[in-house]
C-alpha positions as CSV (number, residue, x, y, z in Angstrom):
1,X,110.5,86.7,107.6
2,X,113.4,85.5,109.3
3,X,112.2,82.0,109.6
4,X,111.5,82.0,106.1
5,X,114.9,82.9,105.3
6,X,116.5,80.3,107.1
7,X,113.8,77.8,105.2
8,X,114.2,78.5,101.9
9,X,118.2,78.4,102.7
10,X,118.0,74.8,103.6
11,X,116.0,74.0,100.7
12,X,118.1,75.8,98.2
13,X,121.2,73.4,99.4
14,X,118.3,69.8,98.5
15,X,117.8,71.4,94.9
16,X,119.8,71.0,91.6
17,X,121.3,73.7,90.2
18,X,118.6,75.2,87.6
19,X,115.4,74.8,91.0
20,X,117.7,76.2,93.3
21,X,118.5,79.3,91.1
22,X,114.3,79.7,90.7
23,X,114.4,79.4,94.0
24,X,116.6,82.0,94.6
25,X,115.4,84.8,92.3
26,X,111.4,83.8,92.7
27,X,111.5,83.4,96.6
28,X,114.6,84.0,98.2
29,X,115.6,87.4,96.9
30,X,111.6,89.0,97.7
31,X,112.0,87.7,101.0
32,X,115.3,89.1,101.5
33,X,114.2,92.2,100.5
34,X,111.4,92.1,102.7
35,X,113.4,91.6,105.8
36,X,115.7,94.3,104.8
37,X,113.3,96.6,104.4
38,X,111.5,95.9,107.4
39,X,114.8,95.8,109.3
40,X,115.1,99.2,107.6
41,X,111.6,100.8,108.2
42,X,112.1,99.7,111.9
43,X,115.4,101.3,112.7
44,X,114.3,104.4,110.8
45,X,110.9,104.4,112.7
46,X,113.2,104.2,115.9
47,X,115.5,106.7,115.3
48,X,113.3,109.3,114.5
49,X,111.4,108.8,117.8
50,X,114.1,108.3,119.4
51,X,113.1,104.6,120.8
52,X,115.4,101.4,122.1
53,X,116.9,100.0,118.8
54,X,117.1,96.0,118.7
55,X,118.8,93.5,115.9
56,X,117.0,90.7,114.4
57,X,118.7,87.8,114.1
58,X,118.3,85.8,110.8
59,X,116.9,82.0,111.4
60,X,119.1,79.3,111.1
61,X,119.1,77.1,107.6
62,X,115.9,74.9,108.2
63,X,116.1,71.2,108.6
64,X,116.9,69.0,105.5
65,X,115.2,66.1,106.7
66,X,112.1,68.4,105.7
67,X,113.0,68.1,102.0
68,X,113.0,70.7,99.9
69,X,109.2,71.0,99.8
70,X,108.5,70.7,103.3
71,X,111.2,73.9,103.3
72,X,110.0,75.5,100.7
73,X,106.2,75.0,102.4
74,X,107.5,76.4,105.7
75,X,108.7,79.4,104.1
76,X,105.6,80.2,102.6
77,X,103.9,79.8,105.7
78,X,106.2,82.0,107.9
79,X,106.1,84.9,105.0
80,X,102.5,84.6,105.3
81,X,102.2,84.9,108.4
82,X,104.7,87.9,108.8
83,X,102.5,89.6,106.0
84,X,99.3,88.5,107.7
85,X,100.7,90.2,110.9
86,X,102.0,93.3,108.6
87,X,98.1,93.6,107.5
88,X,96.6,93.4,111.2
89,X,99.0,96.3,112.0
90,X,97.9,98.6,109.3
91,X,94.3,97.7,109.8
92,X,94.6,98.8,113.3
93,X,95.6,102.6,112.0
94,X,98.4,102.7,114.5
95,X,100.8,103.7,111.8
96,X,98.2,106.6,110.9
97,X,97.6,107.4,114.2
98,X,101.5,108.2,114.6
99,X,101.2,110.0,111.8
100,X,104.6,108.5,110.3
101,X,104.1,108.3,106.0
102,X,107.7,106.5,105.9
103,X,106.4,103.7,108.4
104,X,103.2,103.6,106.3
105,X,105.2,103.1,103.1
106,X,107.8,100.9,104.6
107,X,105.0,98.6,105.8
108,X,103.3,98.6,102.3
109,X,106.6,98.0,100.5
110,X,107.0,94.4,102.5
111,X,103.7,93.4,102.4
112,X,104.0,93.8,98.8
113,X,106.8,92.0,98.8
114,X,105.7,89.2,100.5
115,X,102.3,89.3,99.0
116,X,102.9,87.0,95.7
117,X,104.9,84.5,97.4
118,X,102.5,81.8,97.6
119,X,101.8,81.8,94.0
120,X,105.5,81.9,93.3
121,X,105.6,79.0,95.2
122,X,103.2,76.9,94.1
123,X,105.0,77.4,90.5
124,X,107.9,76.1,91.3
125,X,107.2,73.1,93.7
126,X,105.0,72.3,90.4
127,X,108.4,71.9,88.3
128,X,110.6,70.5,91.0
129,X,111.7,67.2,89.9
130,X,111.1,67.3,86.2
């Protein structure tokens, strides 16, 4: 999610002003929320079983010689792949198995997050340039 992040900030900085504000509100923002929760449902998870915390360092502002598409189809990747991950995790009924509902629901609430970001996507990169 991080990666993502740092994607979709280098391809806000490409875009005019009206693309780069559906940028922000359509992917940015979800995203952001996603990694805060996750960020969020980790420490918590830690804490309350008393396990190492760690930070996670947001990804630096991807490349602009990508253009904003390339950006913007990097970000998508990366948030699929984080929600892809999310959904391996649950499907392996570890978080059942510890028997922790607010892990369970914090993983739920990124996945959906995450979940309608390719669509989101695809709508704008089909308006960018008009």
């Amino acid at each position: 999610m991080g990666i993502s992040l740092g994607m979709l900030e280098g391809a806000y900085e490409l875009l005019d002003d009206s693309s780069a504000e559906s940028l922000e509100s359509d992917l940015f923002r979800p995203v952001q929320r996603a990694y805060g929760r996750a960020k969020r449902t980790y420490t918590e998870f830690a804490a309350r079983y008393e396990l190492e915390s760690r930070d996670f360092e947001p990804a630096p502002a991807g490349a602009p010689a990508r253009g904003a598409k390339g950006l913007i189809d990097g970000a998508v990747s990366a948030a699929s792949e984080a929600e892809r991950e999310l959904a391996e995790l649950q499907d392996s009924m570890l978080p059942v198995e510890v028997g922790d509902p607010e892990l369970r629901a914090g993983l739920e609430q990124v996945r959906e997050l995450l979940g309608g970001m390719p669509g989101r996507a695809r709508e704008l990169l089909r308006t960018l340039g008009r």
